[in-house]
C-alpha positions in Angstrom: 104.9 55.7 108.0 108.2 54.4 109.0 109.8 57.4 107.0 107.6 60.1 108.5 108.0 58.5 112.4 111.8 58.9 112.1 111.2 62.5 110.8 108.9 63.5 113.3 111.0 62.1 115.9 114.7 63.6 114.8 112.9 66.9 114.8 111.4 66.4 118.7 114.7 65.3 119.3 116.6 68.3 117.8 113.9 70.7 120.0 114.7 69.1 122.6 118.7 68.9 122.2 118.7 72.5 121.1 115.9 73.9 122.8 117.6 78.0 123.0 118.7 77.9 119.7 114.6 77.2 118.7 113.4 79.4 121.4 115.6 82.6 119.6 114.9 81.6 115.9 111.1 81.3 117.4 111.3 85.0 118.6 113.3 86.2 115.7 110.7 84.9 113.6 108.1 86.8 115.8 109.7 89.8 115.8 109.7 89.9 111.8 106.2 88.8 111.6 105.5 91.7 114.1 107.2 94.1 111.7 105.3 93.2 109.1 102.0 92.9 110.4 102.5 96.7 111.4 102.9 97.7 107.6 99.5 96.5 106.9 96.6 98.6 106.6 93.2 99.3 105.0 93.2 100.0 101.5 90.6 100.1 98.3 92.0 101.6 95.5 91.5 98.6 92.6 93.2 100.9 89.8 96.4 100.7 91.5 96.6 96.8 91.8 96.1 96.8 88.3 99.3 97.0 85.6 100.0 100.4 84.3 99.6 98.4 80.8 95.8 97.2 81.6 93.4 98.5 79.3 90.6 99.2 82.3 94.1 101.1 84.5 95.6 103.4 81.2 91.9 104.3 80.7 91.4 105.8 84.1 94.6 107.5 83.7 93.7 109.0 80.7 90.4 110.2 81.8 92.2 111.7 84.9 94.7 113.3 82.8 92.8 114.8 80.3 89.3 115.4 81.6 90.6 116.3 85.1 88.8 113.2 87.1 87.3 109.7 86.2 85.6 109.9 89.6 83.2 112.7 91.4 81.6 114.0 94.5 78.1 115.6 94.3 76.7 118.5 96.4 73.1 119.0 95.9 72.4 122.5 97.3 68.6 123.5 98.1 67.7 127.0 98.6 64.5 125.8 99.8 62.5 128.4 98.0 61.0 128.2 94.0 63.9 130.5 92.4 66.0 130.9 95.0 69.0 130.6 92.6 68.3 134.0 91.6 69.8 135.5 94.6 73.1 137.0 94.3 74.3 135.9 97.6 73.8 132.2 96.4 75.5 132.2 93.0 78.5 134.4 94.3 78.7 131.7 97.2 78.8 128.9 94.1 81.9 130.8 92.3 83.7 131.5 95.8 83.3 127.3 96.8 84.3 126.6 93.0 87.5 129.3 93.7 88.4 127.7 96.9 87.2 123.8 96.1 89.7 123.4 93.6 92.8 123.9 95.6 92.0 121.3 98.1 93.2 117.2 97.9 90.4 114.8 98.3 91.6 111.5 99.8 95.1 112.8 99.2 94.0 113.4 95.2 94.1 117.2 94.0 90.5 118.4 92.7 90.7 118.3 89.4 87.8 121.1 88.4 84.2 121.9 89.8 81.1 122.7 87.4 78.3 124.5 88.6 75.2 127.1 87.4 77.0 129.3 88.5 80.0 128.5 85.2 77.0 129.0 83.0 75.8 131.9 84.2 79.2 134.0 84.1 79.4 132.2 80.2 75.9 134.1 79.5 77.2 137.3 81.3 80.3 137.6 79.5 78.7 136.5 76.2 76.0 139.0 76.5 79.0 141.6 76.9 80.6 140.8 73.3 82.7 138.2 75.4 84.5 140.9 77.2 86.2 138.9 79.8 85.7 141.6 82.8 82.6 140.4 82.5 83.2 136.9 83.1 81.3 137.1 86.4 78.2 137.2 89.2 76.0 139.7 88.0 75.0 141.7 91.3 71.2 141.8 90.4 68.4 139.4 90.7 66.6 139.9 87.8 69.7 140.2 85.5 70.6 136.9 86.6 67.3 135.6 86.0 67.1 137.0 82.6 69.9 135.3 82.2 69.6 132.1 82.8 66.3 132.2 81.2 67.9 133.5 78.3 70.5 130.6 78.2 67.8 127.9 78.8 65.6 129.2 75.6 68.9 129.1 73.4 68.5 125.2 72.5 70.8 123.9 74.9 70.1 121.3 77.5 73.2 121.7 79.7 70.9 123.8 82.2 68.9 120.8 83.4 71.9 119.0 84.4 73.0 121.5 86.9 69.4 122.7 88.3 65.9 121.8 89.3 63.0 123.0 86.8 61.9 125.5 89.4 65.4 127.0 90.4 65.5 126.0 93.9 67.8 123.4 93.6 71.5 123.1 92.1 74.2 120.8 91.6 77.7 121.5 92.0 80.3 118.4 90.9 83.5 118.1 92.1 85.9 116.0 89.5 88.4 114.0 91.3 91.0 111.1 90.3 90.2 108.2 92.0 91.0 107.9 95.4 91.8 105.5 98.0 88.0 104.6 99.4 89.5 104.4 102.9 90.5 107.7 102.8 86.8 109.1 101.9 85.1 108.0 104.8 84.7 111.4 107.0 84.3 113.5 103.2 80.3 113.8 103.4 80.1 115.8 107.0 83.7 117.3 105.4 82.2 118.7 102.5 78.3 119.5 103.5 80.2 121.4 106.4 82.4 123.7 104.1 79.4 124.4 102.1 77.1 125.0 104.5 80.0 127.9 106.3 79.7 129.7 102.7 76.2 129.0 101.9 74.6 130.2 105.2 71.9 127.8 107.4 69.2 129.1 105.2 70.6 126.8 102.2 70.4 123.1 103.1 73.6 120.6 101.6 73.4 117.2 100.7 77.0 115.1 99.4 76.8 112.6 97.0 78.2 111.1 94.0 81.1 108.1 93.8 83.4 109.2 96.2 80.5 109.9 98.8 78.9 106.3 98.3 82.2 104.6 98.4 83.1 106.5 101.4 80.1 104.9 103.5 79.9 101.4 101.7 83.8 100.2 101.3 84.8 102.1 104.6 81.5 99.9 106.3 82.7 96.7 104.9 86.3 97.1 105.1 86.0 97.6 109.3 83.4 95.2 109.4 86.1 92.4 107.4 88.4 93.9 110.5 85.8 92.7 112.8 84.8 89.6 111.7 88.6 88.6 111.9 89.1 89.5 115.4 86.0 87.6 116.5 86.9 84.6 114.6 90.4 84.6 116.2 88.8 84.8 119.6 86.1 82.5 119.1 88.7 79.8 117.3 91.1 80.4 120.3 88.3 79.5 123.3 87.2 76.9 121.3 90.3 75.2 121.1 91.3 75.4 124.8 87.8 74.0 125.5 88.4 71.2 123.3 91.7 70.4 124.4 91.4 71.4 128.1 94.1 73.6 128.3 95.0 77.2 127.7 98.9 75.9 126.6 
C-alpha cells in the first residue's frame, strides 16, 4: 500500500504543480476522441469482417461472381384475378421492370440479374419460332400467351411453379443481389413495391420480400434499438451517479 500511496500521491501532486499542461493534454485527448467517435457508424455486413481467405467469405464471392448474387429481394405481384397473367399489359410490365431493375444499385450493390414468368415465356415464344431471336419477346395476345405457358408447363418441367401460383394470378419476380450492407436496406421495401406498383398499375397489388427485405426490417430494428439502449444507459448511469454522490461535478 505504501508503494501505491506514494504513486497516487506524486500523480495529485503533479496535477496539481502542472495543472495547464493536464488541462491541454485533457482537451487534446478530447478532441481526438471527438474525431474518432464521428467516424463511427451503423454497419451489418458480416462477409466483409471476414478474411478474404475464409472458406464461408471466398464462397459468397464466388456465388456473387459467377451466379450474379448470393443474396435476393422478392416481389410477389398479385393480379388479383384467376389468370390474370395472361394479360399482355402485365407480362410486358414484367420485361420492362426486368429491363430497368437491372441497372439500378441495391444498398450501393449493382443488381446482378432478375428472373421472372415473364423470361420463360419469351424462351417458349422464341422456341416456338425455330429459336429465331426476333422473337425473343411479349407475345401481344392473350391467348397466345396462354397457350404458351400452358404449353411450357405440360413439357416436363417444373421451373413454372417456382415463378407462379397454380391459378395464374400470382407471380414472382427475384431480384439477385451481392450482399449488401443491412443498414443500407432499410427504406428498400416501400422503394421497390413503389417502382413496381408505377409500372404495374393500382389494379396489380405488390408485396417485397426475400433476404434483403427481412434484413432490412430486422437488423435496421435492432441496430437503432442497440443505439438506444446506449443512450439511455448513459443517462440513466449519469443521474444515478450524481444522486449517489450528491453532486453534478
Amino acid at each position: 500500500h505504501a508503494r501505491m500511496d506514494a504513486l497516487l500521491g506524486s500523480v495529485a501532486s503533479f496535477a496539481v504543480r502542472r495543472a495547464r499542461l493536464v488541462v491541454v493534454i485533457s482537451a487534446v485527448l478530447l478532441t481526438i476522441a471527438a474525431a474518432g467517435a464521428a467516424q463511427l457508424k451503423f454497419s451489418h455486413q458480416p462477409f466483409k469482417w471476414l478474411p478474404l481467405s475464409e472458406p464461408s467469405r471466398a464462397a459468397s464471392d464466388f456465388i456473387d461472381e459467377r451466379l450474379k448474387g448470393a443474396s435476393s429481394l422478392e416481389v410477389v405481384i398479385d393480379t388479383g384475378r384467376v389468370n390474370g397473367l395472361y394479360d399482355p399489359a402485365v407480362m410486358a410490365g414484367l420485361e420492362s421492370l426486368a429491363r430497368d431493375v437491372e441497372t439500378w444499385s441495391i444498398a450501393h450493390e449493382p443488381v446482378g440479374k432478375t428472373l421472372s414468368v415473364a423470361d420463360i415465356l419469351k424462351e417458349t415464344n422464341r422456341a416456338l419460332h425455330g429459336n429465331d431471336a426476333s422473337h425473343y419477346a411479349i407475345p401481344e395476345d392473350r391467348d397466345l400467351i396462354a397457350q404458351e405457358l400452358f404449353l411450357f408447363e405440360n413439357s416436363g418441367s417444373d421451373d413454372m411453379e417456382d415463378f407462379v401460383d397454380s391459378q395464374f394470378q400470382k407471380a414472382r419476380f427475384t431480384i439477385k443481389t451481392p450482399w449488401a450492407d443491412a443498414i443500407h436496406l432499410q427504406n428498400i421495401n416501400a422503394t421497390m413495391a413503389s417502382a413496381f406498383q408505377n409500372v404495374l398499375g393500382d389494379g396489380v397489388e405488390v408485396s417485397v420480400t426475400g433476404m434483403n427485405a427481412l434484413l432490412g426490417c430486422t437488423m435496421v430494428a435492432t441496430i437503432f434499438s442497440m443505439g438506444q439502449s446506449y443512450v439511455i444507459a448513459v443517462v440513466v448511469i449519469t443521474a444515478m451517479m450524481m444522486m449517489f454522490l450528491g453532486s453534478v461535478r
